[in-house]
N, C-alpha and C positions, 0 to 999 in steps of 0.2 A: 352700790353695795347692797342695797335693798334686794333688788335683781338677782345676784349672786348671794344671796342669803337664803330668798325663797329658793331660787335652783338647791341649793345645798340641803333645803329643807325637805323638799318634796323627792328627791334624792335620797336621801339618806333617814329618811325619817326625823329630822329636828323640826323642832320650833322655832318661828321668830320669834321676834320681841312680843308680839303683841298677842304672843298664843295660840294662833291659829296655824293650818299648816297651808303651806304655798302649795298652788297647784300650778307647775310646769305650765311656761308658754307656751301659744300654737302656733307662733314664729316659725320661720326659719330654722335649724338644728344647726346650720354653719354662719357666723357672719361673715360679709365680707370683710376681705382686709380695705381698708382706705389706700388708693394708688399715690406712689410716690413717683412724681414725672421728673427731681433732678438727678435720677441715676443716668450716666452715662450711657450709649448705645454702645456697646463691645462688638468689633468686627468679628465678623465670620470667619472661620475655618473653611477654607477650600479644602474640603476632605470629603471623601466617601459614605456615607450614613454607618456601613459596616465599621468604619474605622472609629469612626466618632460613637457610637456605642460601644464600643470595643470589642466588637467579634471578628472574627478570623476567614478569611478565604476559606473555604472547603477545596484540602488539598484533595482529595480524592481522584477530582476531575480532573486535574493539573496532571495528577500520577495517570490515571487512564487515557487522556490526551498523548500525554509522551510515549506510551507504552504503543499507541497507536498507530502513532507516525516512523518509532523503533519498526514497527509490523509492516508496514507501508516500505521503508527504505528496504528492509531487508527482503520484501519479496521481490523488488525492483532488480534489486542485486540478485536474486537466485533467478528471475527472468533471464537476466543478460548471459547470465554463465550458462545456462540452456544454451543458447541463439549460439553462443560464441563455442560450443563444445559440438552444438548439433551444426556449424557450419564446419569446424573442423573434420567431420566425421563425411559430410560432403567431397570435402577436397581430396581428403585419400581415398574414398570410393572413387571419384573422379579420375585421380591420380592413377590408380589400379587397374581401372578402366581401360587408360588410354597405353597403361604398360599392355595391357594382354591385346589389343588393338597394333599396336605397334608391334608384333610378336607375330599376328597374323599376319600383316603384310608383308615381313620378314619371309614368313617360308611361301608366300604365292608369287616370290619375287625367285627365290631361291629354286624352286619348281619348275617357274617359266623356263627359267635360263637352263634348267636340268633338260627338261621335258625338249626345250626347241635345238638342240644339238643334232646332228646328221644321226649321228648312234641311236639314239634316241627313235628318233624318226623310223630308222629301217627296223627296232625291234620291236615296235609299236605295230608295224606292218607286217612282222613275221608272225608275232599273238592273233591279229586277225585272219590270218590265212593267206595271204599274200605271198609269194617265192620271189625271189631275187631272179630277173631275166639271164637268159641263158646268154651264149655266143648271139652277136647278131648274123641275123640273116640276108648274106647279101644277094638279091636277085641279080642277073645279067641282061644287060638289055638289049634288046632286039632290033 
């Protein structure tokens, strides 16, 4: 009590009993507490330090994560529809192709058979200069 008398005194300005004033220890400012060893050990929490403090996942990155992978599928997806539009785009070029291909053989087949007929033949020979043989000539033999 003494102890706590002078603190109070040199503090606050009183007096002790004995009239003089207490002048503050040069102690320590904290005592310790005395340890008490029969408290129980309490198990631990298998938990995250965030959780056990009580703060929060930072949604942020959760949200730009997902938005990311949304970016990702969807470009995958606008790849494929390319490939599959630009392959279709292929086939009826091809397709076209092979009509107008098929179209020329048509008339060099058509032509042939025109072109190779006797008629044919003898007016092809009249355009270049060619006459048609007269009577034949028959000699006498000797």
């Amino acid at each position: 009590m003494a102890v706590q008398a002078g603190r109070l005194a040199g503090r606050s300005g009183l007096r002790s009993a004995s009239g003089s004033i207490a002048l503050p220890r040069s102690g320590p400012a904290v005592q310790p507490r005395p340890r008490i060893e029969s408290a129980p050990a309490i198990a631990r929490r298998r938990a995250r330090t965030a959780v056990r403090a009580g703060r929060r996942a930072n949604r942020v990155g959760i949200l730009l994560g997902g938005i990311a992978v949304i970016f990702v599928l969807g470009f995958f997806s606008l790849s494929q529809t390319v490939q599959v539009s630009t392959t279709a785009v292929d086939i009826d070029r091809l397709t076209n192709e092979q009509a107008a291909l098929q179209g020329q053989r048509q008339q060099v087949i058509s032509d042939l058979n025109r072109l190779g007929g006797a008629s044919a033949i003898r007016k092809e020979g009249i355009d270049l200069g060619l006459n048609q043989l007269g009577n034949p000539l028959v000699v006498p033999a000797r």
